[in-house]
Each structure stands twice: as C-alpha cells, then as structure tokens.
KEVEXSE-407384 format. One line per 8 residues: their letters; for each residue x, y, z of N, C-alpha, C. Coordinates in steps of 0.001 Angstrom, whole numbers. Layout:
BEGIN
a = X Y Z X Y Z X Y Z | ...
end
This chain:
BEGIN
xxxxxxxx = -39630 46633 15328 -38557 47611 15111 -37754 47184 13895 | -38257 47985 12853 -37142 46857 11765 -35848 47687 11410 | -34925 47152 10684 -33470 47169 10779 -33369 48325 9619 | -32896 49362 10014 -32305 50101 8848 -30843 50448 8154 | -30912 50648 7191 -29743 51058 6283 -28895 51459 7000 | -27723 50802 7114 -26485 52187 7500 -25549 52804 6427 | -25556 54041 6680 -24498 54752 6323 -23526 55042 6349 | -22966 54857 7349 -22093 55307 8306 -20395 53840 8525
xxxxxxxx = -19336 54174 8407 -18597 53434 8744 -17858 53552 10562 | -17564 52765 11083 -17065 51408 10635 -18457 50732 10712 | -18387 49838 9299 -20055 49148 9169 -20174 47965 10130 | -19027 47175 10391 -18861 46408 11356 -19319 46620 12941 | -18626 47230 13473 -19091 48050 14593 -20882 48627 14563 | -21017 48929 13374 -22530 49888 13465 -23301 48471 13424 | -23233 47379 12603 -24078 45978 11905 -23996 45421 13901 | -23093 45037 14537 -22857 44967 15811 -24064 45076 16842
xxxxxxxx = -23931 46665 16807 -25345 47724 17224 -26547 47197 17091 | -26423 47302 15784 -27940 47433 15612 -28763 45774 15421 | -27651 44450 15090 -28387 43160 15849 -27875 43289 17562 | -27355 43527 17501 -27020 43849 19245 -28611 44309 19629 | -29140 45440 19439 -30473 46088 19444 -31483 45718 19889 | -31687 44547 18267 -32571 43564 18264 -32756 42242 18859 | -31629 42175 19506 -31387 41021 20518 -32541 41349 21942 | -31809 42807 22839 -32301 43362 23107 -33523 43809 23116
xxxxxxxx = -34188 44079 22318 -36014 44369 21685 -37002 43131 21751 | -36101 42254 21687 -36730 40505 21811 -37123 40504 20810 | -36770 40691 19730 -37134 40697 17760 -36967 39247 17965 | -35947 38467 18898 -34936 37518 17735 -34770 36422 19607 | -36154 36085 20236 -35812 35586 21066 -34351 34612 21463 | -34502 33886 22997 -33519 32818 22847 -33706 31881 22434 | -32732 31142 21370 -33370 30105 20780 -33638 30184 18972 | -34140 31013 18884 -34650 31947 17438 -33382 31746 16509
xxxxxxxx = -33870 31173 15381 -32738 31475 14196 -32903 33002 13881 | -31683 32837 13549 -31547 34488 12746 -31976 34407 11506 | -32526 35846 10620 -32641 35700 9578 -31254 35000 8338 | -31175 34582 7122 -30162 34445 6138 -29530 35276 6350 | -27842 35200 6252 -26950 36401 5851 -27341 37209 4674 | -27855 36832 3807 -28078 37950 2859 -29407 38307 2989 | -30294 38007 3755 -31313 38875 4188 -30582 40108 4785 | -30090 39727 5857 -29396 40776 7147 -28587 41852 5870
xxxxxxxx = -28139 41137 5559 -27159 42496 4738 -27969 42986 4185 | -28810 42923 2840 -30308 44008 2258 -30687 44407 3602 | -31424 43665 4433 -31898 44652 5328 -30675 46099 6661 | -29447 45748 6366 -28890 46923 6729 -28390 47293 6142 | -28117 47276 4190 -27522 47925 3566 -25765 47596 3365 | -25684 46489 3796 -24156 46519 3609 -23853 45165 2666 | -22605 44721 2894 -22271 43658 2541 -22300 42010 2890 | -22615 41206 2850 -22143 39636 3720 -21406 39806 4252
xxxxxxxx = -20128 40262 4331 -18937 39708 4704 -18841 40778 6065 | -19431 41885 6118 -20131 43064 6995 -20916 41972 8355 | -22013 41378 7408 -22391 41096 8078 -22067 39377 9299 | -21546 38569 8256 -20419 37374 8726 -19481 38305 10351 | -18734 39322 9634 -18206 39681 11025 -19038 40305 12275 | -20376 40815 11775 -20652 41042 12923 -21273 40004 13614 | -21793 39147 12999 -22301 37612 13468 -21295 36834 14285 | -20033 36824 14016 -18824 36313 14714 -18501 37321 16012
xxxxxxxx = -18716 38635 15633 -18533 39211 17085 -19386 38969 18024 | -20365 38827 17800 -21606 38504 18724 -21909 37194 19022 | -21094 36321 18182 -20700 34969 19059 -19446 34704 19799 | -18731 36082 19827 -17519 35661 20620 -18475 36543 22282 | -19230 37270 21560 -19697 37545 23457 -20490 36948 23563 | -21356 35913 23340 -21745 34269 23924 -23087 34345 23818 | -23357 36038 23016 -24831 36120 22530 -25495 35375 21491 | -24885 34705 20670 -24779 34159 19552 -24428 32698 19232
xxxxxxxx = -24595 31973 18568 -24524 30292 18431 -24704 29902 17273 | -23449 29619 16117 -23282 29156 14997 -23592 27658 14553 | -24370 27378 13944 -24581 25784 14119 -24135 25545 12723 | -23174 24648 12157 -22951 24107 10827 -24295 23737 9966 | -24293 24296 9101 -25589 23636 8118 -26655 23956 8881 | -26984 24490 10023 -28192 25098 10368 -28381 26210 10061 | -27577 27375 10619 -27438 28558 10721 -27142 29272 12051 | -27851 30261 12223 -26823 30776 13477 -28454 31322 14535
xxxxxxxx = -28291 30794 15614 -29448 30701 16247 -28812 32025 18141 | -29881 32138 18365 -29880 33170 19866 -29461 32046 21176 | -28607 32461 21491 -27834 32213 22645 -28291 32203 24046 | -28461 33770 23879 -28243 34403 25101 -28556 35812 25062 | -29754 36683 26138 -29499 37599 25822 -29134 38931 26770 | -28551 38436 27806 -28286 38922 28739 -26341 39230 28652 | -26141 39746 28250 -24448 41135 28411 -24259 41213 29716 | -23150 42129 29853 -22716 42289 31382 -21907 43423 30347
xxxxxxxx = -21371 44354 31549 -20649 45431 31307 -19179 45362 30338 | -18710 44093 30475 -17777 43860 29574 -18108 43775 28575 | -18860 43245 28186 -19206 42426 26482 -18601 43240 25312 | -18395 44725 25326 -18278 45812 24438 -16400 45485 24166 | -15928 45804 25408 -14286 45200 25751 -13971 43882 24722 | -15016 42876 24909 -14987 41346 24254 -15172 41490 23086 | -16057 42013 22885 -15952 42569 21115 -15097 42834 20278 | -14509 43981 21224 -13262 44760 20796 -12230 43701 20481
xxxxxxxx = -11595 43032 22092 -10675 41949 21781 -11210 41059 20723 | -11754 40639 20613 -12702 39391 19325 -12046 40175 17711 | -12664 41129 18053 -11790 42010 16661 -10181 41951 16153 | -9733 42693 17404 -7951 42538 17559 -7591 41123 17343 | -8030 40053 18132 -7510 39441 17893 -7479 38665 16224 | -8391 38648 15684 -8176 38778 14068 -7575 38751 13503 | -6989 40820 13899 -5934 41305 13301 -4300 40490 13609 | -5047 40269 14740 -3702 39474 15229 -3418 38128 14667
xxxxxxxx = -4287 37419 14046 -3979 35992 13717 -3581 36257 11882 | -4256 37478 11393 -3851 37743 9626 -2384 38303 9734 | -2107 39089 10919 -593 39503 11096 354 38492 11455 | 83 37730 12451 1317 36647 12246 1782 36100 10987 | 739 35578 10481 575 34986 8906 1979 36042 7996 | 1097 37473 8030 1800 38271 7287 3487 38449 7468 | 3568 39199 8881 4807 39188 9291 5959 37862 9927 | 5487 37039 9994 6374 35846 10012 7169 35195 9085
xxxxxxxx = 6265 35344 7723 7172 35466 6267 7970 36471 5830 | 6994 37721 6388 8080 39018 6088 9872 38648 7175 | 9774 38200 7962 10797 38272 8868 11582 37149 8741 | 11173 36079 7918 12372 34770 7535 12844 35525 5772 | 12122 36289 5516 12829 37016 4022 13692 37207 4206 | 13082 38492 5020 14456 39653 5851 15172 39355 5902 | 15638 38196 6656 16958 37726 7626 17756 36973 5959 | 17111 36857 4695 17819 36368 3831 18107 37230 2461
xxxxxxxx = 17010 38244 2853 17483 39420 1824 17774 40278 2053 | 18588 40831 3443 18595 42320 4405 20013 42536 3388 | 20090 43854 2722 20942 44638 3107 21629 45372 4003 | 22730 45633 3616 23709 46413 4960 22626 47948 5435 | 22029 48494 3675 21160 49826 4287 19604 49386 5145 | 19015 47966 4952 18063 47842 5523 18505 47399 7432 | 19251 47115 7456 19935 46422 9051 19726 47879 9563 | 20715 49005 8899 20765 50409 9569 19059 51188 9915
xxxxxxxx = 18306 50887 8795 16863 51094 9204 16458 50815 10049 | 16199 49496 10466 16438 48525 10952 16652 48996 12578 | 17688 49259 12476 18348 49441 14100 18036 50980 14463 | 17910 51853 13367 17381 53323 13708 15604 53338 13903 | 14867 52290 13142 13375 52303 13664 13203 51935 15157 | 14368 50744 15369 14708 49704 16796 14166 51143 17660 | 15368 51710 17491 15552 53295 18625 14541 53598 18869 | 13923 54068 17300 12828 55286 17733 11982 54870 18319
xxxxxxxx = 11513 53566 18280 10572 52965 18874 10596 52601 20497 | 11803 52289 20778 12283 52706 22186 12198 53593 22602 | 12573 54454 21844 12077 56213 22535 10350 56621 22656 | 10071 55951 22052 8678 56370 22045 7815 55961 22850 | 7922 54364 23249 8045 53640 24431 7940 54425 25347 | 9327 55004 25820 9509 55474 26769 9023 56772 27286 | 8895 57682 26796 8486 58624 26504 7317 59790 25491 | 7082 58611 24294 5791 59228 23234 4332 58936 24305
xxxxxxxx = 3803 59380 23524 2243 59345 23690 2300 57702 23269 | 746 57261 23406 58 55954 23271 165 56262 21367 | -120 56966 20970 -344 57287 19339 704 57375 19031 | 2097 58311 19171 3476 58434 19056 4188 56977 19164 | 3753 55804 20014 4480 54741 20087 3589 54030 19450 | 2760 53709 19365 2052 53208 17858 2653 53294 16659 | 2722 54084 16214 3239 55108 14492 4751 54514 15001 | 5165 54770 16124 7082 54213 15970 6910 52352 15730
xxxxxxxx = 6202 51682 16644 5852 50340 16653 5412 50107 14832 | 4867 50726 14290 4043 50341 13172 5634 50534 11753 | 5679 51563 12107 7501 51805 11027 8265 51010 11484 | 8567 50339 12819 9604 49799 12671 9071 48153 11895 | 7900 47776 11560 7380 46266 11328 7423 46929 9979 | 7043 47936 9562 6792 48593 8010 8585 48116 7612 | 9357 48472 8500 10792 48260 7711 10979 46715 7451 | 10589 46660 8826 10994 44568 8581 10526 43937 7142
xxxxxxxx = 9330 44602 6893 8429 44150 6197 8899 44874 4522 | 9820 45505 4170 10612 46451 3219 12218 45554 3215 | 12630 45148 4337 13786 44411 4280 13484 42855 3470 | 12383 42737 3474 11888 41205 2834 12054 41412 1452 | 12171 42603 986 12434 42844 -968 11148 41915 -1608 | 9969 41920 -1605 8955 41357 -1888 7962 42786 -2076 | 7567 42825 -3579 6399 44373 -3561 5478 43609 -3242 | 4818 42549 -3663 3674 42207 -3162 3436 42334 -1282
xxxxxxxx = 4180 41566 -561 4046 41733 518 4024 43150 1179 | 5098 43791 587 4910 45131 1148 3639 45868 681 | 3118 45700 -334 1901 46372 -404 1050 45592 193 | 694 44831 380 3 43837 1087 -133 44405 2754 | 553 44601 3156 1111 45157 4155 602 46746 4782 | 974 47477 3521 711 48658 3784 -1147 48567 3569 | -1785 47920 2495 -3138 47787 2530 -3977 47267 4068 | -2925 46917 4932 -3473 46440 6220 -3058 47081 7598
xxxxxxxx = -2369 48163 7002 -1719 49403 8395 -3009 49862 8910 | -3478 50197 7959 -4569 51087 9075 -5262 50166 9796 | -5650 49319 9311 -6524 48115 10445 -5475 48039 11560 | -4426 47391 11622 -2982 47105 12316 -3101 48208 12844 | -2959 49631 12729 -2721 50651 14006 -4018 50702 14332 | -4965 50511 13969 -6180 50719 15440 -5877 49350 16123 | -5716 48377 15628 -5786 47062 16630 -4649 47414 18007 | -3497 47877 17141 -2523 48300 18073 -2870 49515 19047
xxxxxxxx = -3572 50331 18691 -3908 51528 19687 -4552 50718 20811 | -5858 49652 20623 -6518 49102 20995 -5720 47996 22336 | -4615 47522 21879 -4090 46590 22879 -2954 48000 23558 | -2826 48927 22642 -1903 49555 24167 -2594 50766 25236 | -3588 50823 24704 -4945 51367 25847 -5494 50509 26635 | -5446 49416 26125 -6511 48497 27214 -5614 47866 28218 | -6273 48733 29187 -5818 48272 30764 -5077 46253 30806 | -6193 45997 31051 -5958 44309 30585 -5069 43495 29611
xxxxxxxx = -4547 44540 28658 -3462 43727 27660 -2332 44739 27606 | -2508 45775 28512 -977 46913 28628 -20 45762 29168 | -149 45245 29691 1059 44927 31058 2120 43557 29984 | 1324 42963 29032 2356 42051 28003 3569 43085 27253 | 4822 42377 28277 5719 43003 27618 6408 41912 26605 | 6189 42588 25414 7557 41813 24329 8525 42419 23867 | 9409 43681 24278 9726 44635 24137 11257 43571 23676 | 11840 43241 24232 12357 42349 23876 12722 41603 22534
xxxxxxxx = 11511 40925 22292 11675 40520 20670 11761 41059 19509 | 11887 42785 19706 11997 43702 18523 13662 43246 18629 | 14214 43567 19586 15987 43784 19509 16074 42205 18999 | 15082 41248 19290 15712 39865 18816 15492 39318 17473 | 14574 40372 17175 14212 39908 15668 15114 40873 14893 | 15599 41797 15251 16856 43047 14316 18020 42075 14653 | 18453 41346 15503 19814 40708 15737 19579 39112 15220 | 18546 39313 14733 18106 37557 13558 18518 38069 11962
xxxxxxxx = 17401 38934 11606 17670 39583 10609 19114 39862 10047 | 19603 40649 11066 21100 41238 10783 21926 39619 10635 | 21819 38764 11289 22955 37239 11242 22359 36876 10305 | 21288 37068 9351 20785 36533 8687 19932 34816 8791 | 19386 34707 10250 18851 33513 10373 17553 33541 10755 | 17125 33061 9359 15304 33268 9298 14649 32115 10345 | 14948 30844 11079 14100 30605 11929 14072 31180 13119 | 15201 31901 13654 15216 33075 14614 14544 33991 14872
xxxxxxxx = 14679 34836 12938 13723 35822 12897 12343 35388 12729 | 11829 34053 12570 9960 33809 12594 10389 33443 13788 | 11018 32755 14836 10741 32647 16466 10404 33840 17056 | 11263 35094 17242 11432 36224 17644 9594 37223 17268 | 9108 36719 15830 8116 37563 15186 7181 36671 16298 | 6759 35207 16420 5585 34924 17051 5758 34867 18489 | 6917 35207 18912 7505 35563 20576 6921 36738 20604 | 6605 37778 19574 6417 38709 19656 4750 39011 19514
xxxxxxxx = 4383 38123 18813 2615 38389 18421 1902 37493 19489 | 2243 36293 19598 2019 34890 20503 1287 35614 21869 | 2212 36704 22655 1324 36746 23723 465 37272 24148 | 434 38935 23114 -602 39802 22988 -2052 38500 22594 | -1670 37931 21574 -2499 37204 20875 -3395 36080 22086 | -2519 35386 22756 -3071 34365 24082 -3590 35085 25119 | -3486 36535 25422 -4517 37521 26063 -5963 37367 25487 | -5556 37921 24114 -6697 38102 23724 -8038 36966 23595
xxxxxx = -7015 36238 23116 -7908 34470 23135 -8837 34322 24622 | -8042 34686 25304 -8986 33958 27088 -9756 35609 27339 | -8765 36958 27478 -10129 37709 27767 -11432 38266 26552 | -10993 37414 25536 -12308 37388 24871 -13114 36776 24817 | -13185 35524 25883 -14387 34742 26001 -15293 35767 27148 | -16381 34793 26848 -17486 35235 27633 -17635 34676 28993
end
C-alpha cells in the first residue's frame, strides 16, 4: 500500500492518518525502523517538520519509539479507543508549552508598561470574558478568552511580540476550543487568575503578573501531560 501525496490541510493531522494506516497494514511491523524523515515527507508530499510532528504524535500514543542516533523504530501496534483524544492532547499541549513561553513575558511587560487606557481594556476584556463564561457558547468564550490575552499581550508595548502573537491565534483558538470541549480537561478551573493577572498588571508587579500567567497555563497544561500518555 504505498503512501500518497496529500493535499489537503491540516497536513499534520492527515501525515498522522496515513502512517497511522500503515502501522495498521503491517507495512512497518513491531520493531521495524521507519523509513528517513525525508523519505516520509517526498513520499507524502509535505514538509519535515510535517512530518517530525506527526512522528511525535504517534509517539505520544505509545505507537512509536524515538531512539537518539538510531531513528525512530515501531512500538506498538495495537490503539484503544482513546489514542485519537491522546493525539489531540499531545498537540494542545505544545500549544501550551510555546504559549507560556509567549505570554509570561507578555505579562511581566504589561505590569511595567500598562497604561491607564490599557488597565481599562484590560478590565472591560476581564468582563466580557466573564460573560461569556457564563453564558456564550464554547466558540463565544473562546474569541472572549483569546481578546482578553490579545490585550495583555498589546499592554506589553512590544510590536514584535504582538505580532508574534497574533501569527499564533489561530493555532491558540483551536487548542483552546479543544481543552474547553473536552470532557476530561473542562472541569480545570483558572478562572481566577485572569482577575489576578489584571490586578498584577494594574499595581504594576511583573512577578505577580508571570505567577498569575503560569497559575493560569500550569494546570490545563499538567492535564494534558498525564492524559496524554498512553
């Protein structure tokens, strides 16, 4: 069964599939090195770095086995009904470890370059996002969750970061749709550390505001770590 071209995005997700497939087909017994990364990529048409992540997803569901200086050899080829879930988290959590990075600097800025008009943003995103909480859709409190970090991240007076930032929203709201749909990571509340990171910001004390940011990423993030093993 050999591997064809994809077309189609997300290439990650599809590259996934289709060695997922071949796992499956017994192409690539247990035990079996995999072909080179840049074989795999010519043979599905994409990129390395396409293919690196889907190699990492498929070793976070325990199908897979990275050996230093060897290469990356078959595991396992037996799934269970979760594995797709594990994937998913394996992904998020990612997003989740390039976002701390991001927003933890954005939020010790803040607290040293906030203006009086960014605090008022600030405390009017706070709201909406509470309201949305409470009452929006799963997508409606997303988009409020995502503006109010877009402001934090605008209160830092840094263009690089803020574009930086905005180049990584769209990844950031699916990860986020992703942890507030899934049954298993709904119930982490940090609801909390938004009001504590606007009342850091506003006193202007940036180790507050990076405590408050990884109070805030830290536990979604330690979900994801344990229910993404296999």
């Amino acid at each position: 069964m050999p591997l064809t071209p994809l077309r189609r995005s997300p290439l990650v997700e599809l590259a996934v599939r289709q060695l997922h497939q071949q796992l499956q087909s017994g192409q690539w017994p247990v035990g079996a090195r995999l072909p080179a990364e840049t074989e795999l990529a010519d043979q599905l048409g994409v990129g390395r770095s396409t293919v690196r992540e889907a190699v990492r997803a498929l070793v976070h569901a325990g199908l897979l086995e990275t050996r230093q200086g060897s290469g990356t050899f078959v595991l396992s080829l037996t799934t269970d009904e979760a594995w797709e879930p594990r994937l998913r988290r394996a992904a998020v959590l990612e997003v989740y470890e390039v976002r701390e990075a991001l927003e933890v600097q954005a939020a010790r800025l803040a607290a040293a370059r906030r203006t009086d008009s960014d605090v008022a943003v600030l405390a009017q995103s706070l709201a909406a996002r509470d309201t949305a909480r409470e009452l929006g859709s799963a997508d409606t409190f997303v988009q409020a969750d995502l503006d109010f970090h877009r402001a934090v991240v605008a209160a830092a007076h840094n263009q690089l970061l803020a574009e930086m930032f905005d180049s990584f929203a769209a990844v950031l709201r699916e990860a986020l749709v992703a942890v507030v749909t899934d049954r298993d990571l709904g119930d982490v509340s940090v609801a909390p550390t938004h009001a504590r990171l606007v009342a850091a910001i506003e006193a202007g004390d940036p180790d507050a505001a990076e405590q408050a940011t990884r109070d805030h990423i830290g536990p979604s993030a330690a979900v994801l770590r344990s229910s993404g093993r296999p």
